[in-house]
C-alpha positions as CSV (number, residue, x, y, z in Angstrom):
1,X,10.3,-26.9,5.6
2,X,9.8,-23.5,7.0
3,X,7.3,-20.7,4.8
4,X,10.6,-18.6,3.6
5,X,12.2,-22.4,2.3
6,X,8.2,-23.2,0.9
7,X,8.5,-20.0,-1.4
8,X,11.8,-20.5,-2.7
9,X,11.3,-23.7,-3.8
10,X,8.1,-22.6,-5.7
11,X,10.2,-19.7,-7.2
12,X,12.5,-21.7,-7.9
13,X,10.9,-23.7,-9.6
14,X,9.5,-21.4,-12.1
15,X,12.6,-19.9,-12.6
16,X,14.3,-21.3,-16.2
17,X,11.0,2.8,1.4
18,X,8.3,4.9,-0.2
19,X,10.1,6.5,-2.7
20,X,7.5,8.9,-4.6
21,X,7.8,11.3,-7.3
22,X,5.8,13.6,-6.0
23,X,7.3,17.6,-6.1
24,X,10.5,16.6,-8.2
25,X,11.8,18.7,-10.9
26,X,13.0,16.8,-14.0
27,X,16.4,16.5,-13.2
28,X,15.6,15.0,-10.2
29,X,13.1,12.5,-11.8
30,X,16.3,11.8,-13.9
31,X,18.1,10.8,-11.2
32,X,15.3,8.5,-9.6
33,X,14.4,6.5,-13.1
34,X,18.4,5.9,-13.1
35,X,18.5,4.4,-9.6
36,X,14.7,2.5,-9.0
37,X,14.5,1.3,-12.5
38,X,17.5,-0.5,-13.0
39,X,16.7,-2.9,-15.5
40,X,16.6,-1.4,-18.5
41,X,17.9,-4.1,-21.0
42,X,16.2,-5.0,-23.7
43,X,13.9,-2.1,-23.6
44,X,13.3,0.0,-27.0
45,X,13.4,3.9,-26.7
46,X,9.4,3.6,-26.9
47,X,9.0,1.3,-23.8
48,X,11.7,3.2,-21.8
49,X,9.7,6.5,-22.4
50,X,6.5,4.9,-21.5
51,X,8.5,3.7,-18.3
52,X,9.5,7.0,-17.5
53,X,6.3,8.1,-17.7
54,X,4.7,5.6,-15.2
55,X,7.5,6.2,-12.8
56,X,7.0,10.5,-12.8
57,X,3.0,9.6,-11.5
58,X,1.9,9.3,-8.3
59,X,-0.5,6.3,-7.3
60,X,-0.7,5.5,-4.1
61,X,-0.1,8.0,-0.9
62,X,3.1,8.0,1.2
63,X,0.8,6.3,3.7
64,X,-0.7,4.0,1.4
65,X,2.9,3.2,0.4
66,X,3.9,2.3,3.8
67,X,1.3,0.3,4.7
68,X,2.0,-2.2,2.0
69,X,6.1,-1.8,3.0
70,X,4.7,-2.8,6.8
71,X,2.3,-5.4,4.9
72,X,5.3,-7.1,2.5
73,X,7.7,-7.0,5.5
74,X,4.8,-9.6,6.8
75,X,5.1,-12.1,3.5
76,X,8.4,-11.6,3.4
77,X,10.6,-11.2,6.3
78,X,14.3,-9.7,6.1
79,X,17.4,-12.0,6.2
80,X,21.0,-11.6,6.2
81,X,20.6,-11.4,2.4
82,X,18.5,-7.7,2.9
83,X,14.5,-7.0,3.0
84,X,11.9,-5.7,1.3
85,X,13.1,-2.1,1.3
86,X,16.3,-3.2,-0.1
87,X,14.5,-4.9,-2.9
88,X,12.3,-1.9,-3.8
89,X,9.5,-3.7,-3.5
90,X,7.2,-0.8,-2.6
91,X,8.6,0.8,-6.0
92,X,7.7,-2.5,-7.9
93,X,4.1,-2.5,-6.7
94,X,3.7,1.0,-7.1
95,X,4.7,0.9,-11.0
96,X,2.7,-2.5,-11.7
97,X,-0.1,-0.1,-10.4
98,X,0.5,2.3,-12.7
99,X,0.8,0.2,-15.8
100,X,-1.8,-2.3,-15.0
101,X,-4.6,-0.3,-13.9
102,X,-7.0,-3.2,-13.0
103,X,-5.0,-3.9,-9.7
104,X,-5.2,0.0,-8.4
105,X,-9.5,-0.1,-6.9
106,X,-8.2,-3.9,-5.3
107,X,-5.4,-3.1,-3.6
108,X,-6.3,0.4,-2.7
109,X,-9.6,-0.7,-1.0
110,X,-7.5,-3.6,0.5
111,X,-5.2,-1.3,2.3
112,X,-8.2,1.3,3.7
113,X,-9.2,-2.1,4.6
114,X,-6.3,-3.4,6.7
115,X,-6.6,0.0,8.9
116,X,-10.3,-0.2,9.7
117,X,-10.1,-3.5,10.6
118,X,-7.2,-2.5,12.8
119,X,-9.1,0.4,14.0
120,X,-11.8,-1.4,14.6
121,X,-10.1,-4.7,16.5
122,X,-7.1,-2.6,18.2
123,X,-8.3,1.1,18.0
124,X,-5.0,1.3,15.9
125,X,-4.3,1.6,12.4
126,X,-2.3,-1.2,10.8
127,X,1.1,0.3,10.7
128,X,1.2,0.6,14.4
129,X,-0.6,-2.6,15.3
130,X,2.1,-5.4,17.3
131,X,3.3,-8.1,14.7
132,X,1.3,-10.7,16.3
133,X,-2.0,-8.4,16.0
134,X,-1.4,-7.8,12.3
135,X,-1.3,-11.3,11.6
136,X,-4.6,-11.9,13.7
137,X,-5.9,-10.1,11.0
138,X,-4.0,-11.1,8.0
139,X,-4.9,-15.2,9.4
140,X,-8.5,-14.7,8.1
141,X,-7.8,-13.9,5.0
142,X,-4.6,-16.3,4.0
143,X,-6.4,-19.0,3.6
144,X,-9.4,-18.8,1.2
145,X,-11.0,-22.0,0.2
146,X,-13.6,-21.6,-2.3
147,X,-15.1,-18.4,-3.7
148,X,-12.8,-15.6,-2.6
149,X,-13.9,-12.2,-0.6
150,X,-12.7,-9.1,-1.8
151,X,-10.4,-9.2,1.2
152,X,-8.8,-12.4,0.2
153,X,-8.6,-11.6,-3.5
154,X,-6.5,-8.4,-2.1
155,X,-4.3,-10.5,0.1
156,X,-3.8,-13.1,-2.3
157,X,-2.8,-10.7,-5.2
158,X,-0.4,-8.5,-2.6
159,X,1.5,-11.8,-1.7
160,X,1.8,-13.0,-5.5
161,X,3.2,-8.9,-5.9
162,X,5.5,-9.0,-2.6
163,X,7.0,-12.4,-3.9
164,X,7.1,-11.6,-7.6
165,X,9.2,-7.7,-6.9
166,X,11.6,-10.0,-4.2
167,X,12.6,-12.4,-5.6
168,X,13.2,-10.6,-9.1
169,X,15.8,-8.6,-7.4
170,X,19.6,-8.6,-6.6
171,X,18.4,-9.1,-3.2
172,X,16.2,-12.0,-3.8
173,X,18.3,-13.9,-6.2
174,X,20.8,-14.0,-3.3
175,X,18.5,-15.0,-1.0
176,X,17.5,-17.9,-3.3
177,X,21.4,-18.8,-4.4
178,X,20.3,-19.1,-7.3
179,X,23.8,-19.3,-9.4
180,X,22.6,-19.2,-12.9
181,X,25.5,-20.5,-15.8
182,X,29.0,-20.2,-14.1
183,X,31.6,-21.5,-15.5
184,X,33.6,-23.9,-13.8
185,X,37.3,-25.3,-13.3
186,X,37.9,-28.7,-15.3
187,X,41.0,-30.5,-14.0
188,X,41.0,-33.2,-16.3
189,X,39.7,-36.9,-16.2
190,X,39.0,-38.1,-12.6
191,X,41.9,-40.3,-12.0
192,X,39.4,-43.6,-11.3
193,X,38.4,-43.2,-14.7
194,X,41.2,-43.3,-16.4
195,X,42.7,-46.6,-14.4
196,X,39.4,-47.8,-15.3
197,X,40.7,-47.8,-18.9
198,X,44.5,-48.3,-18.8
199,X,45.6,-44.9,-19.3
200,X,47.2,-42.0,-16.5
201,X,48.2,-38.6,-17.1
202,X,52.0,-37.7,-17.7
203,X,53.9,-36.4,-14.2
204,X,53.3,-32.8,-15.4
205,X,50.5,-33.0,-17.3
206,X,48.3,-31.4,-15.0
207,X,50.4,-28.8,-14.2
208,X,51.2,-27.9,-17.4
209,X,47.5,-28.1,-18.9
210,X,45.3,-27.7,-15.9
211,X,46.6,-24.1,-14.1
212,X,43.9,-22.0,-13.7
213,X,46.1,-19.0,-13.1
214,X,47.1,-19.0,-17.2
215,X,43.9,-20.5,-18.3
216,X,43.1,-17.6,-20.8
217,X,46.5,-17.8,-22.2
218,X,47.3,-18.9,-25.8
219,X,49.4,-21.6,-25.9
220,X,53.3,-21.7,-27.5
221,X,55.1,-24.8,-28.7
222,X,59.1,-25.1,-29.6
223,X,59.9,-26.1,-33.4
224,X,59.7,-29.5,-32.3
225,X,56.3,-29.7,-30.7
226,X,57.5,-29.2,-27.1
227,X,55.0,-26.5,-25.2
228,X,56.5,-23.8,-23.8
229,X,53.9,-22.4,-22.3
């Protein structure tokens, strides 16, 4: 089992880019809390307020923000199902920022500290580090064993964010094909299990009762019980 198969199954299982607001007039902020927060369901006009609110501040910096796109592009890699930008997941972070404060010293220090490590190992900040160099630097912090470093405790909590904004998406649920509650076609008794018991359809029965073409109509019988249709 590959990384991308090892996280769907854990998300699975618990199932039962940079866009900023920055220098937009209201309208425009209108237009932006219609299209990144799509998920508005179930929200009272108190909560969607308070949502609009988060969403017209400003966090983290365009560069900040593109780090952590370059960063989640690293946890999760695009498929033929889309990518991180698709699934907005530099929006998501950015607004669980913004409404849970406790995250915004971590991760902010965490980033400053991707470049200076970059600067320091490839005289390059993060963004424009090779793949392979980026994940030199990610390697040593992946895997923490007992008491985590700052550094670790940033990693960690960006991959639980990264996973958590894709696979909560159209994107992500696609990726997973995950299905959900569909409903399906029932063409009757399987025919082993009615010889089993001595019975069989009629001839037409299953054309007459099983056509999926006219399954939402009503049916119509004759005065004498006969179905029309």
């Amino acid at each position: 089992m590959n990384r991308r198969d090892s996280i769907k199954t854990m998300v699975i299982s618990s199932l039962a880019s940079g866009l900023l607001l920055e220098g937009c007039i209201q309208g425009e902020k209108e237009v932006i809390y219609e299209n990144v927060w799509k998920y508005k369901y179930g929200r009272t006009p108190e909560e969607l307020q308070r949502d609009l609110e988060i969403l017209n501040q400003v966090f983290f910096s365009k560069e900040e923000l593109n780090t952590i796109r370059v960063l989640a592009h690293l946890i999760v890699p695009p498929t033929k199902e889309g990518n991180i930008d698709q699934a907005e997941v530099p929006e998501f972070i950015e607004f669980i920022v913004k409404d849970t404060p406790s995250y915004q010293k971590g991760l902010r220090d965490g980033v400053f500290w991707l470049d200076e490590k970059s600067m320091e190992n490839f005289e390059k900040k993060f963004v424009n580090c090779k793949v392979e160099d980026q994940k030199s630097i990610l390697d040593k912090v992946a895997f923490p064993k007992d008491k985590k470093s700052k550094e670790e405790t940033f990693f960690s909590n960006m991959k639980n964010l990264v996973i958590t904004g894709y696979f909560s998406s159209e994107v992500g649920i696609n990726d997973l094909g995950y299905k959900g509650n569909q409903p399906n076609f029932w063409d009757g008794v399987p025919d082993n299990i009615m010889k089993e018991h001595g019975f069989s359809y009629d001839k037409d029965w299953k054309y007459n009762f099983v056509d999926p073409m006219t399954r939402n109509d009503l049916a119509e019988w004759d005065e004498n019980g006969n179905l029309i249709t």
